[in-house]
mmCIF file as gemmi writes it, N, C-alpha and C atoms, coordinates in Angstrom:
data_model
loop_
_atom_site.group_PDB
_atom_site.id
_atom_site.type_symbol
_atom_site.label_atom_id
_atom_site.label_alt_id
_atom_site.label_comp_id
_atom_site.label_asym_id
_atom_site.label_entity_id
_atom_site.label_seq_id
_atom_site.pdbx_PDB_ins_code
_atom_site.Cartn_x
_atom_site.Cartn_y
_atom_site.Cartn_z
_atom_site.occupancy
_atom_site.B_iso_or_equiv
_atom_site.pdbx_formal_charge
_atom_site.auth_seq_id
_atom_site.auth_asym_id
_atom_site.pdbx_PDB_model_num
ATOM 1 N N . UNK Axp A 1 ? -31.773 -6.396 -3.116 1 0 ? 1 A 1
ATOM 2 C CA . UNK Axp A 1 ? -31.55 -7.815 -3.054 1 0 ? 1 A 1
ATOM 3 C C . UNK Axp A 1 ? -32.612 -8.498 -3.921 1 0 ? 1 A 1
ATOM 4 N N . UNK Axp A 2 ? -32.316 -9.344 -4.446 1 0 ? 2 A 1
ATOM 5 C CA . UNK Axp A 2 ? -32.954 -10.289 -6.036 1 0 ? 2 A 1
ATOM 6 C C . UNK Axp A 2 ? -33.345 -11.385 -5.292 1 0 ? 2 A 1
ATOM 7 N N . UNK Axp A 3 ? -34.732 -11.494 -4.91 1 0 ? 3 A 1
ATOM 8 C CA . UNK Axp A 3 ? -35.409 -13.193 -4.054 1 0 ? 3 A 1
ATOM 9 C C . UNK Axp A 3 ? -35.727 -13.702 -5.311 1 0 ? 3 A 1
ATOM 10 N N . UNK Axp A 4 ? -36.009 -14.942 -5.356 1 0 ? 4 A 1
ATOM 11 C CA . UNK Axp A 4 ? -36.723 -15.869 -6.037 1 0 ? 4 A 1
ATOM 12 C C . UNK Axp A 4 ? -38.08 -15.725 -5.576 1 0 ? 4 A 1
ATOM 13 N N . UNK Axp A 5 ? -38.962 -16.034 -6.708 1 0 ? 5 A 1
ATOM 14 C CA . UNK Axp A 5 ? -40.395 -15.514 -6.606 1 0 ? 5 A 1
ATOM 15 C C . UNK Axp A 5 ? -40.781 -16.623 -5.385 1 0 ? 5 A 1
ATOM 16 N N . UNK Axp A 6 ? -40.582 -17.832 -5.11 1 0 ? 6 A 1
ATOM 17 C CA . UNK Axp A 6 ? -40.833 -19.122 -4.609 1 0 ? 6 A 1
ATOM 18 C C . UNK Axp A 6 ? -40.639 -18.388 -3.159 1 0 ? 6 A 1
ATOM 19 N N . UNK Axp A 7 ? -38.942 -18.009 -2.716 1 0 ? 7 A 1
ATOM 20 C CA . UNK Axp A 7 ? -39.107 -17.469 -1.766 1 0 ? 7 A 1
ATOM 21 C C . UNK Axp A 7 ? -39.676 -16.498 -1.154 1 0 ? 7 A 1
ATOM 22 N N . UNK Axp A 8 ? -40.211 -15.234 -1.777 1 0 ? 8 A 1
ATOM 23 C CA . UNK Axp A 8 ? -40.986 -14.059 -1.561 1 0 ? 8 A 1
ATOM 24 C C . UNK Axp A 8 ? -42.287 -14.752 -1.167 1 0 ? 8 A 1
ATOM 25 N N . UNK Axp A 9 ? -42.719 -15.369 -2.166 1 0 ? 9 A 1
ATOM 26 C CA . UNK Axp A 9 ? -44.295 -16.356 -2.164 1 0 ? 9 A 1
ATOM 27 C C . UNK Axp A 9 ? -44.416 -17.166 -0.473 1 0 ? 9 A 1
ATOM 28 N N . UNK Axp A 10 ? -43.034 -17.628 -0.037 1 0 ? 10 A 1
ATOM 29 C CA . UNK Axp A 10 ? -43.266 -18.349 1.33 1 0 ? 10 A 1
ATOM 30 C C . UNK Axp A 10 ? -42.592 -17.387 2.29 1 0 ? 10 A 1
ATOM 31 N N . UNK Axp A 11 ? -42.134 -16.402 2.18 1 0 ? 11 A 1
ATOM 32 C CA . UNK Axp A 11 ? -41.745 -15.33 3.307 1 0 ? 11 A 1
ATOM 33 C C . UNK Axp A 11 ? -43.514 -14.961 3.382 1 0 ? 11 A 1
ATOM 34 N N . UNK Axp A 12 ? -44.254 -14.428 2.459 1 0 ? 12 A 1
ATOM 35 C CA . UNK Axp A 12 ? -45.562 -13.602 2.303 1 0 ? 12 A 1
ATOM 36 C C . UNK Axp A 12 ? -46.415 -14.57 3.066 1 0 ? 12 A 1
ATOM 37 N N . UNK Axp A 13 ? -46.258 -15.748 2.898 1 0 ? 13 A 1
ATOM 38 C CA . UNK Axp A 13 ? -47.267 -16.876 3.617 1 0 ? 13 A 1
ATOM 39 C C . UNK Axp A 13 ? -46.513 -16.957 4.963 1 0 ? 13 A 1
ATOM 40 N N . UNK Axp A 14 ? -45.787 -17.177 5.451 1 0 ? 14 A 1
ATOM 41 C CA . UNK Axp A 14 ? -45.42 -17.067 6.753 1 0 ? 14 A 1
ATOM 42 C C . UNK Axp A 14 ? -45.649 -15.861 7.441 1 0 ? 14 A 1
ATOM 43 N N . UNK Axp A 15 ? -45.691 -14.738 6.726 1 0 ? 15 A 1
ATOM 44 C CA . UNK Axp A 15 ? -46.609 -13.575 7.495 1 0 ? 15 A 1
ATOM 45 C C . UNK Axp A 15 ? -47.857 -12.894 7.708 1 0 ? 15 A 1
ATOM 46 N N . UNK Axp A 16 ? -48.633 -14.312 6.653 1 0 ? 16 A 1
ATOM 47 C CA . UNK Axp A 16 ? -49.938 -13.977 6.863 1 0 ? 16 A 1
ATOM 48 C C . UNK Axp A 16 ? -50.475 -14.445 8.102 1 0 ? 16 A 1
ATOM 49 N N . UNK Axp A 17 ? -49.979 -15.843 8.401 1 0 ? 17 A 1
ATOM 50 C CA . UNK Axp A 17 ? -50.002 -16.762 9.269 1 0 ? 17 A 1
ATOM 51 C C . UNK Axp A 17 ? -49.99 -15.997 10.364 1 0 ? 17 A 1
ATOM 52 N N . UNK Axp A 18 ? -48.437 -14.894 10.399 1 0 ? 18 A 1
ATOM 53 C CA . UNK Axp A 18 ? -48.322 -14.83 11.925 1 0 ? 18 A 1
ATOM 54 C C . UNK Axp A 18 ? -49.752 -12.951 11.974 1 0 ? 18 A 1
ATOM 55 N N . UNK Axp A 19 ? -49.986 -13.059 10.98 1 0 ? 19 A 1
ATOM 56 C CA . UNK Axp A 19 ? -50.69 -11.46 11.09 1 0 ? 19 A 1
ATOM 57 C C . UNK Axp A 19 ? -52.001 -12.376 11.942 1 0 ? 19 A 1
ATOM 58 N N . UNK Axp A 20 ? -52.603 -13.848 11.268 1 0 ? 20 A 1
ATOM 59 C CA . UNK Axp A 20 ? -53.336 -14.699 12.123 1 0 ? 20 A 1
ATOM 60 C C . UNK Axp A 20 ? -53.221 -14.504 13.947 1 0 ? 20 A 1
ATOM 61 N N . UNK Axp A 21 ? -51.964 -14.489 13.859 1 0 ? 21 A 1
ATOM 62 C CA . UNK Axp A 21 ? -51.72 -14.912 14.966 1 0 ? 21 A 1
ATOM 63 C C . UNK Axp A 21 ? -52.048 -13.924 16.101 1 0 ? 21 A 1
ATOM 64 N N . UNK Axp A 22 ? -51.237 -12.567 15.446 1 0 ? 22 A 1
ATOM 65 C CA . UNK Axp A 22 ? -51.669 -11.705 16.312 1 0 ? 22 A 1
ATOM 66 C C . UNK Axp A 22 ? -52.708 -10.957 16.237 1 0 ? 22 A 1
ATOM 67 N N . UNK Axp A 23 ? -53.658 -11.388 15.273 1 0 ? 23 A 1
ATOM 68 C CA . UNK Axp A 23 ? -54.793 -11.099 15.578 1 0 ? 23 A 1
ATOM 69 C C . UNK Axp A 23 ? -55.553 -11.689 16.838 1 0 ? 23 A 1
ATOM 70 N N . UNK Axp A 24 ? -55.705 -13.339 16.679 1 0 ? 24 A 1
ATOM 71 C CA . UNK Axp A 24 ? -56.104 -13.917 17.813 1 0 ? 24 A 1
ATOM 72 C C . UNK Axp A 24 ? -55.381 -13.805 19.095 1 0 ? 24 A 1
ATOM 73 N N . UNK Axp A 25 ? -54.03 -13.109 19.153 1 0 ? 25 A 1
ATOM 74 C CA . UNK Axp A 25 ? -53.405 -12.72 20.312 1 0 ? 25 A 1
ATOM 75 C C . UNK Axp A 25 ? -54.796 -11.521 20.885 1 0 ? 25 A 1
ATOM 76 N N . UNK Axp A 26 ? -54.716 -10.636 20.038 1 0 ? 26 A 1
ATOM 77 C CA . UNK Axp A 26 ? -55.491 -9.615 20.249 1 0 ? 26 A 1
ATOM 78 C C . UNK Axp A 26 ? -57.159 -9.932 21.068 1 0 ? 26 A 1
ATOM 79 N N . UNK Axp A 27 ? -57.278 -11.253 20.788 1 0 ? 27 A 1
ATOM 80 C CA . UNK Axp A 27 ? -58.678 -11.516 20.902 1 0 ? 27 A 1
ATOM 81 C C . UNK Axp A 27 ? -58.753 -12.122 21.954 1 0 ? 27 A 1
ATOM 82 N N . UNK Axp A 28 ? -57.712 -13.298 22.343 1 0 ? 28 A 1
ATOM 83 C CA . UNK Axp A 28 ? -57.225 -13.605 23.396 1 0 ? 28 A 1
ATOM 84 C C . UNK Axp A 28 ? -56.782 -12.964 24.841 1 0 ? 28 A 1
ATOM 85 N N . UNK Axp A 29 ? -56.47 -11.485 24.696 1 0 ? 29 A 1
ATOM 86 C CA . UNK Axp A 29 ? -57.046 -10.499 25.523 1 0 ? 29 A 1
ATOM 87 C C . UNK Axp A 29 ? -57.86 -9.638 25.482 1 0 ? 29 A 1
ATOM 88 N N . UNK Axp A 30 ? -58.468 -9.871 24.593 1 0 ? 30 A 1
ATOM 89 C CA . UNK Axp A 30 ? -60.141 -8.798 24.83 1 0 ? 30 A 1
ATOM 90 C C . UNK Axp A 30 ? -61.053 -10.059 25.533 1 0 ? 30 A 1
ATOM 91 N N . UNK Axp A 31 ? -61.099 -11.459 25.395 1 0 ? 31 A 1
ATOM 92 C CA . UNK Axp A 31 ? -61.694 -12.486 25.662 1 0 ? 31 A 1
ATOM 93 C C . UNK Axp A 31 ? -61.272 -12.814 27.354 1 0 ? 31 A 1
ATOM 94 N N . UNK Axp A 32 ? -59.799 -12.341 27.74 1 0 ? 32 A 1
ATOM 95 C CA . UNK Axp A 32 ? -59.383 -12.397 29.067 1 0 ? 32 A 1
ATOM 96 C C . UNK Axp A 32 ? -58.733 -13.987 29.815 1 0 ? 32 A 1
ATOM 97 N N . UNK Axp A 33 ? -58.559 -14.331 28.273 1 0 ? 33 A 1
ATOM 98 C CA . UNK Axp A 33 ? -58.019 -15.388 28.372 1 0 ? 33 A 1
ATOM 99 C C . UNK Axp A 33 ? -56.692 -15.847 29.672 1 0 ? 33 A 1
ATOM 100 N N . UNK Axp A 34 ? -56.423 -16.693 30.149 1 0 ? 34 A 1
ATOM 101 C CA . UNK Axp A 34 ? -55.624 -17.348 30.729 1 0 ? 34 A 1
ATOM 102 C C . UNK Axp A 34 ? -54.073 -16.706 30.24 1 0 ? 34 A 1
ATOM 103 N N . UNK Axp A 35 ? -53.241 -15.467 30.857 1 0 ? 35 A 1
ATOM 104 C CA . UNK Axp A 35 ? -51.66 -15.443 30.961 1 0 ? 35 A 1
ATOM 105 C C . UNK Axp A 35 ? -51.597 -16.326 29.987 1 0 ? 35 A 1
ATOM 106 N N . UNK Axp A 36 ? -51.399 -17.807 31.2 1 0 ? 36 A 1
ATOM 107 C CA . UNK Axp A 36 ? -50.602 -18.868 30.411 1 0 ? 36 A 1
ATOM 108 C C . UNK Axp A 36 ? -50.296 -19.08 29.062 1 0 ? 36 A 1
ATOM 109 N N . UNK Axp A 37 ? -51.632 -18.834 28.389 1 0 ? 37 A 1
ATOM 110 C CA . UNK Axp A 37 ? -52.183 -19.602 27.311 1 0 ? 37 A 1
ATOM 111 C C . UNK Axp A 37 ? -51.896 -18.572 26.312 1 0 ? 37 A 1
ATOM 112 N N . UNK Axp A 38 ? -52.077 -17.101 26.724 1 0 ? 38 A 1
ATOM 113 C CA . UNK Axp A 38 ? -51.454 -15.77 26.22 1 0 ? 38 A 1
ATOM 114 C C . UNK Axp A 38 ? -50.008 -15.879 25.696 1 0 ? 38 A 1
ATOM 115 N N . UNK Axp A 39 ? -48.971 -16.219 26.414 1 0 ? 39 A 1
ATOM 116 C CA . UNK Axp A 39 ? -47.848 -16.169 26.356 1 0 ? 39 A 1
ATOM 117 C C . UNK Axp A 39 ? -47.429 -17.284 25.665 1 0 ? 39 A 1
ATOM 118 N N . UNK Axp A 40 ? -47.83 -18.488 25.826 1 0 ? 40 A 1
ATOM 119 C CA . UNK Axp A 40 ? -47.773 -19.349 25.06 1 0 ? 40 A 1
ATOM 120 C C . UNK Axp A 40 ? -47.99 -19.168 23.461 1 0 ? 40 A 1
ATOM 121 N N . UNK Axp A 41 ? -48.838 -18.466 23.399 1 0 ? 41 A 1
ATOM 122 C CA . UNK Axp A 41 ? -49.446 -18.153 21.704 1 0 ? 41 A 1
ATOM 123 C C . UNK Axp A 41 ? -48.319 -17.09 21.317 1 0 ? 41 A 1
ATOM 124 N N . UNK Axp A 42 ? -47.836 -16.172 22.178 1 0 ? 42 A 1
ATOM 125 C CA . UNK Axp A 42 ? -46.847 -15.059 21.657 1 0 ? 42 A 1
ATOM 126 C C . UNK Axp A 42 ? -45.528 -15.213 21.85 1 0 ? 42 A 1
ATOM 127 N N . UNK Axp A 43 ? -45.224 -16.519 22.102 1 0 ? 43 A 1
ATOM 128 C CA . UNK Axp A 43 ? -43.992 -17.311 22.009 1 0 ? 43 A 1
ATOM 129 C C . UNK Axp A 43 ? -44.093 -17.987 20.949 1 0 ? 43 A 1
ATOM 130 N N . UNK Axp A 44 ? -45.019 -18.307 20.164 1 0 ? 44 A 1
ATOM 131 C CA . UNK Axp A 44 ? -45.301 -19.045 18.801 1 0 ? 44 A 1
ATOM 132 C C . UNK Axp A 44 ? -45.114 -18.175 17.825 1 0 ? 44 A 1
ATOM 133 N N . UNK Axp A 45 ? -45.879 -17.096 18.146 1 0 ? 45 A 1
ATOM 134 C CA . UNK Axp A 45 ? -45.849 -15.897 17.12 1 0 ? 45 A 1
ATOM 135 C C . UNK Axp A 45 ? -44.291 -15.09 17.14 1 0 ? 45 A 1
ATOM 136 N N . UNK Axp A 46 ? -43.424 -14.994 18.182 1 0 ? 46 A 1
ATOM 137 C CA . UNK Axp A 46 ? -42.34 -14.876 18.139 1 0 ? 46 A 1
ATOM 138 C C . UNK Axp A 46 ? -41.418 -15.716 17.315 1 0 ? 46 A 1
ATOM 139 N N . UNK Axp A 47 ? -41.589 -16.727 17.473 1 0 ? 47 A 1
ATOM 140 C CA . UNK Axp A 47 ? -40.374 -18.139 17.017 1 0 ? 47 A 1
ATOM 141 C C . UNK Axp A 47 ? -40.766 -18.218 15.087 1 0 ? 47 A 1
ATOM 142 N N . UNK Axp A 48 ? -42.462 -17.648 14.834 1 0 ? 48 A 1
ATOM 143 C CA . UNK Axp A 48 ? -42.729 -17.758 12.984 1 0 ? 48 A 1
ATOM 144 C C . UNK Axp A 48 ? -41.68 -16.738 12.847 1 0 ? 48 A 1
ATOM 145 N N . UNK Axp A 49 ? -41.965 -15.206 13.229 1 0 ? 49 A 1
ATOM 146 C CA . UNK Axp A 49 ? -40.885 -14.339 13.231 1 0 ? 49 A 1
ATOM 147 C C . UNK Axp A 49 ? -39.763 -14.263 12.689 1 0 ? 49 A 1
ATOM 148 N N . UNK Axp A 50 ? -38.704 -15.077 14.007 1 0 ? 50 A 1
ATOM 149 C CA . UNK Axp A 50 ? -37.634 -15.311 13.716 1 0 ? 50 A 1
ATOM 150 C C . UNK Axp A 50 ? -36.971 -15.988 12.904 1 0 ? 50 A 1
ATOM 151 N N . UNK Axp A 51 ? -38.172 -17.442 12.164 1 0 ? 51 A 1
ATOM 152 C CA . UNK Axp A 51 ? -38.069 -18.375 11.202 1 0 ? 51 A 1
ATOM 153 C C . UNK Axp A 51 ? -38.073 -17.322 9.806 1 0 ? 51 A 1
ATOM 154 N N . UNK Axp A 52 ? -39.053 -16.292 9.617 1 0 ? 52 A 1
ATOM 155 C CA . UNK Axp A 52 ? -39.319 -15.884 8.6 1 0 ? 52 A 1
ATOM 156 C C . UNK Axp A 52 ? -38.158 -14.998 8.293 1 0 ? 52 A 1
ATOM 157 N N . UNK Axp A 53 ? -37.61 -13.888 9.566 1 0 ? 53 A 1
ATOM 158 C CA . UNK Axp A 53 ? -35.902 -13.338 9.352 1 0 ? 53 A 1
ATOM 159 C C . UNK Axp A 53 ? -35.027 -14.53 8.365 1 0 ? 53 A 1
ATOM 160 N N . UNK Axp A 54 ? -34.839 -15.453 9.475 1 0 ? 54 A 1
ATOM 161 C CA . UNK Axp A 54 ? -33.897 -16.577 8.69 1 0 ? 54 A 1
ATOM 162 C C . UNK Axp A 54 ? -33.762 -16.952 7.456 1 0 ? 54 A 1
ATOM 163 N N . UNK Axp A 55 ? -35.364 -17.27 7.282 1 0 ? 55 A 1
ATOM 164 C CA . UNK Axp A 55 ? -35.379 -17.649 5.306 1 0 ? 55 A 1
ATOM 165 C C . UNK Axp A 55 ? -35.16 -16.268 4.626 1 0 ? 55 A 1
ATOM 166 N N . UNK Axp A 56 ? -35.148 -15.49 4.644 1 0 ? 56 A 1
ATOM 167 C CA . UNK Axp A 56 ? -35.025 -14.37 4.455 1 0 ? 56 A 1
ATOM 168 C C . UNK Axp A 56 ? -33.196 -13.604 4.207 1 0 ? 56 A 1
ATOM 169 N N . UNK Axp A 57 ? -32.635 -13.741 5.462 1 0 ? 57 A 1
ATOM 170 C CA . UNK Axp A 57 ? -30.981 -13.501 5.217 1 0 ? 57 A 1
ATOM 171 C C . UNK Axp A 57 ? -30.66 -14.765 4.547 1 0 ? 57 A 1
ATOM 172 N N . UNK Axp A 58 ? -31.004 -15.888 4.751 1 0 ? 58 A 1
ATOM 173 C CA . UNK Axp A 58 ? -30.422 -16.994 4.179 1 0 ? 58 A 1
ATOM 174 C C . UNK Axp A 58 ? -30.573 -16.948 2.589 1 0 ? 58 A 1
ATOM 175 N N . UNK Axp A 59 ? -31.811 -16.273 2.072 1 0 ? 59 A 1
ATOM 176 C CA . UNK Axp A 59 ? -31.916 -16.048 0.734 1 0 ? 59 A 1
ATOM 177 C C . UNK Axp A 59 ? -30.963 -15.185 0.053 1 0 ? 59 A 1
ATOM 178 N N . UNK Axp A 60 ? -30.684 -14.062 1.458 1 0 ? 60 A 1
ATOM 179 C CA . UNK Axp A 60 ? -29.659 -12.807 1.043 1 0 ? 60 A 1
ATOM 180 C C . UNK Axp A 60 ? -28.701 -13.279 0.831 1 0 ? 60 A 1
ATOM 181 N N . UNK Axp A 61 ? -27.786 -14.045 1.311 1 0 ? 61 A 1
ATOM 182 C CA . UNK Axp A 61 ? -26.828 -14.859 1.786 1 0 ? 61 A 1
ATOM 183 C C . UNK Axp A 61 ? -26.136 -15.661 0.841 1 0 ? 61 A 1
ATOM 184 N N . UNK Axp A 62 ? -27.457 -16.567 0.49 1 0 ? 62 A 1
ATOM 185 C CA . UNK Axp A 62 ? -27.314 -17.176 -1.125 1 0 ? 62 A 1
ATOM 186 C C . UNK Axp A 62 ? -27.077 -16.157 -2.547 1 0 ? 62 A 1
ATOM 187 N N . UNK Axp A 63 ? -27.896 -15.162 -2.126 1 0 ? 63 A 1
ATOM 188 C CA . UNK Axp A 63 ? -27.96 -14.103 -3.528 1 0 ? 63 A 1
ATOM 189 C C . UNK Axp A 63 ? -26.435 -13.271 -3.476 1 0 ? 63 A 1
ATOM 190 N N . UNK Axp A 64 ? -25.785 -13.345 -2.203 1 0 ? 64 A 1
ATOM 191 C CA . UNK Axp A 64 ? -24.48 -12.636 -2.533 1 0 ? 64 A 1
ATOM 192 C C . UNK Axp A 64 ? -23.454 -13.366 -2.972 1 0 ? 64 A 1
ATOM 193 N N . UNK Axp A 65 ? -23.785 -15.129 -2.308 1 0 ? 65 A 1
ATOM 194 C CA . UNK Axp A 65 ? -22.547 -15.785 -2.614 1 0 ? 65 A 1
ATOM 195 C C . UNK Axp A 65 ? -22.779 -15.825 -3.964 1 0 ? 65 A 1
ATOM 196 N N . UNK Axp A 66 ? -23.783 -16.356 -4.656 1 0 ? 66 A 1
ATOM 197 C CA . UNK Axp A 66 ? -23.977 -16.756 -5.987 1 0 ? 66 A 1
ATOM 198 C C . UNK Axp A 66 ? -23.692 -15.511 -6.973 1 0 ? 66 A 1
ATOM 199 N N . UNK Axp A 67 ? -23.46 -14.218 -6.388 1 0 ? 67 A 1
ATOM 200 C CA . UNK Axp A 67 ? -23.288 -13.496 -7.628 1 0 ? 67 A 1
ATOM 201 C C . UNK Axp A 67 ? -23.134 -11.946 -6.714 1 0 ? 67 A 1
ATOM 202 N N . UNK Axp A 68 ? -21.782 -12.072 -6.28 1 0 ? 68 A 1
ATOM 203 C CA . UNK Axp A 68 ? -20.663 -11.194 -5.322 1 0 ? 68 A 1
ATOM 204 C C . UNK Axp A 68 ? -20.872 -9.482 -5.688 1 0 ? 68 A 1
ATOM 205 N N . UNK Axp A 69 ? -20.217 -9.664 -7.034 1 0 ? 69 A 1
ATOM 206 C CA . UNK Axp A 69 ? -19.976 -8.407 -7.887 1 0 ? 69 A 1
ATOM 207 C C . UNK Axp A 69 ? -21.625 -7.552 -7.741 1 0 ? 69 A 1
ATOM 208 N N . UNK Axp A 70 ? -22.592 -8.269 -8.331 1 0 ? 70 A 1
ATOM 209 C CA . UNK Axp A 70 ? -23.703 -7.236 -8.163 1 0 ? 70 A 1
ATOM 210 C C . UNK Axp A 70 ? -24.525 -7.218 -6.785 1 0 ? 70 A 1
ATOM 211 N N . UNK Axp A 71 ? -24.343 -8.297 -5.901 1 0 ? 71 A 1
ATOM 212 C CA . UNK Axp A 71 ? -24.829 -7.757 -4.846 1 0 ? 71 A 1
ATOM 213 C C . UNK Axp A 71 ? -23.929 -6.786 -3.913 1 0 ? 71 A 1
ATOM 214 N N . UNK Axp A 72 ? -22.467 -6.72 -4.097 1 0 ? 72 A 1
ATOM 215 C CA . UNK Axp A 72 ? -21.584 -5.677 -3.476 1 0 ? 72 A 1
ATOM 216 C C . UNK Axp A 72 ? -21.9 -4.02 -4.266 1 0 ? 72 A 1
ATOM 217 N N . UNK Axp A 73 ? -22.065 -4.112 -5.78 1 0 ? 73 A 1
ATOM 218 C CA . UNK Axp A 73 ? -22.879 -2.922 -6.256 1 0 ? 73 A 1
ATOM 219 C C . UNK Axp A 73 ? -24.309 -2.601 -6.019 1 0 ? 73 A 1
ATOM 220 N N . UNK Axp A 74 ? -24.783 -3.445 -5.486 1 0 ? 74 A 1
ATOM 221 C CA . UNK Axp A 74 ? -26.679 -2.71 -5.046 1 0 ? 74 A 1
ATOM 222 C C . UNK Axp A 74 ? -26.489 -2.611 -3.229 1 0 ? 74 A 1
ATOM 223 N N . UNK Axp A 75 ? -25.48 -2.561 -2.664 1 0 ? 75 A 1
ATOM 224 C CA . UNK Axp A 75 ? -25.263 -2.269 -1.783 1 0 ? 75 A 1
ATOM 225 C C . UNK Axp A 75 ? -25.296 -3.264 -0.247 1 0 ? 75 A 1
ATOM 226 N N . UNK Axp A 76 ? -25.026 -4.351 -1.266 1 0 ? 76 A 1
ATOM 227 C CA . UNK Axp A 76 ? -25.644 -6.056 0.062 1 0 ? 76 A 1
ATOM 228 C C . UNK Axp A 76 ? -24.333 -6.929 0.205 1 0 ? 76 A 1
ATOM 229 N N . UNK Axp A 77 ? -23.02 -6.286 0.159 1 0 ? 77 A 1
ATOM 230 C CA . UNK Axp A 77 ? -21.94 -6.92 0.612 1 0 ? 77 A 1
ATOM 231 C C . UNK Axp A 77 ? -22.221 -7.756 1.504 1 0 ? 77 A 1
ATOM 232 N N . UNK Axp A 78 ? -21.825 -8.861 1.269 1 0 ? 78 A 1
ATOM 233 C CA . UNK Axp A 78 ? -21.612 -10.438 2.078 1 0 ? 78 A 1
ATOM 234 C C . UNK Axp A 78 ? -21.715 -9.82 3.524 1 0 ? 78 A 1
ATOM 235 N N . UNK Axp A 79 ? -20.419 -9.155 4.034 1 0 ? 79 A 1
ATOM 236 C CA . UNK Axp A 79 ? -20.158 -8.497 5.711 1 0 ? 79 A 1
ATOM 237 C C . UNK Axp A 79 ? -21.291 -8.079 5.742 1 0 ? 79 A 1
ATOM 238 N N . UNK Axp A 80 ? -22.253 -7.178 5.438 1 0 ? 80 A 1
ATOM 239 C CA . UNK Axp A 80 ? -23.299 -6.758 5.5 1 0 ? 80 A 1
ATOM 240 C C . UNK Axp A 80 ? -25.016 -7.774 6.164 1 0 ? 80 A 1
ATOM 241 N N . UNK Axp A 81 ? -24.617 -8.91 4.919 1 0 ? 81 A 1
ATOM 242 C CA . UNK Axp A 81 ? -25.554 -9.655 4.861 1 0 ? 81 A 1
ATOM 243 C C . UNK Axp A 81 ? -26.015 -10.403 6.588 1 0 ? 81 A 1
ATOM 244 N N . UNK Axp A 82 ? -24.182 -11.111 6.313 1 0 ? 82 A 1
ATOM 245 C CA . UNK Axp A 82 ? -24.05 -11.519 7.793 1 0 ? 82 A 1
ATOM 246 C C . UNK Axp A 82 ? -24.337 -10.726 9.017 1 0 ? 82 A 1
ATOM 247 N N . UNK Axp A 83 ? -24.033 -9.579 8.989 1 0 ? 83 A 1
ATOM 248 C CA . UNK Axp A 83 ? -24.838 -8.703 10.027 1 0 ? 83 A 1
ATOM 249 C C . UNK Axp A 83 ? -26.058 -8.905 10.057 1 0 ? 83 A 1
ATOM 250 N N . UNK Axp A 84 ? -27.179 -8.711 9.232 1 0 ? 84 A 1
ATOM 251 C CA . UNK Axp A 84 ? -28.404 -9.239 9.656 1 0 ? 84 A 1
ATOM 252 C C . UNK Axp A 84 ? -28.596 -10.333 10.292 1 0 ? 84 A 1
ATOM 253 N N . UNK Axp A 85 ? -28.2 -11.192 9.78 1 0 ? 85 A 1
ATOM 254 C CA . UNK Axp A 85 ? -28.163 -12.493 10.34 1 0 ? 85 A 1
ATOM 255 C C . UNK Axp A 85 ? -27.678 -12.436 11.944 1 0 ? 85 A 1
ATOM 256 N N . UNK Axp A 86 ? -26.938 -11.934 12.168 1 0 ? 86 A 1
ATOM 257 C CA . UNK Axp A 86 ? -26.713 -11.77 13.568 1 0 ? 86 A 1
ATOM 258 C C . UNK Axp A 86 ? -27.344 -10.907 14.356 1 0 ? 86 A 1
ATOM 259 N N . UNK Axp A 87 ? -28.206 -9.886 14.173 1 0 ? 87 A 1
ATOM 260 C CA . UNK Axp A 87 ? -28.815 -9.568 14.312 1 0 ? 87 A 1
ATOM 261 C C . UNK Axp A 87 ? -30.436 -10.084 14.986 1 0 ? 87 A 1
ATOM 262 N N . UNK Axp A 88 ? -30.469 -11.489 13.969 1 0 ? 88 A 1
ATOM 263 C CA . UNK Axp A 88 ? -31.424 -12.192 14.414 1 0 ? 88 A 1
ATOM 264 C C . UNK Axp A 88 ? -31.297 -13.222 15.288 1 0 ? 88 A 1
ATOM 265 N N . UNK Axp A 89 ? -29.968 -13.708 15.105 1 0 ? 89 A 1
ATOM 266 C CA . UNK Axp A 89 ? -29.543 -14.625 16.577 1 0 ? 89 A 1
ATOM 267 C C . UNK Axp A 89 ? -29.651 -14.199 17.807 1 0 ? 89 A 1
């Protein structure tokens, strides 16, 4: 699958963010932090996640409609695509 550099560039930043995240998850129980406040942070770090899937098939998504023939030859048929996508719902 063929991303645009723009999108690769903000998939890569949305996972630095969440590598942030679960780092301080990590620290947040060595520190013995508050459940609450635990789960709260790994419900955040869940939801970048699922944002970052999204931009992600949605790029796929775009790259098959816009040009059928070679993404059905590199092996990213549309039916395909959409499976990921559901996948992440």
């Amino acid at each position: 699958m063929e991303l645009p550099a723009e999108t690769v560039k903000d998939l890569t930043n949305r996972l630095r963010r969440i590598e942030g995240q679960v780092r301080a998850l990590q620290q947040m129980l060595a520190d013995e932090r508050d459940c609450r406040e635990i789960v709260t942070q790994l419900s955040a770090a869940n939801k970048a996640l699922e944002q970052t899937g999204f931009v992600l098939v949605a790029a796929g998504l775009t790259w098959c409609l816009e040009d059928p023939e070679r993404s059905a030859a590199e092996g990213y048929e549309l039916a395909d695509v959409q499976k990921m996508f559901t996948k992440l719902a």
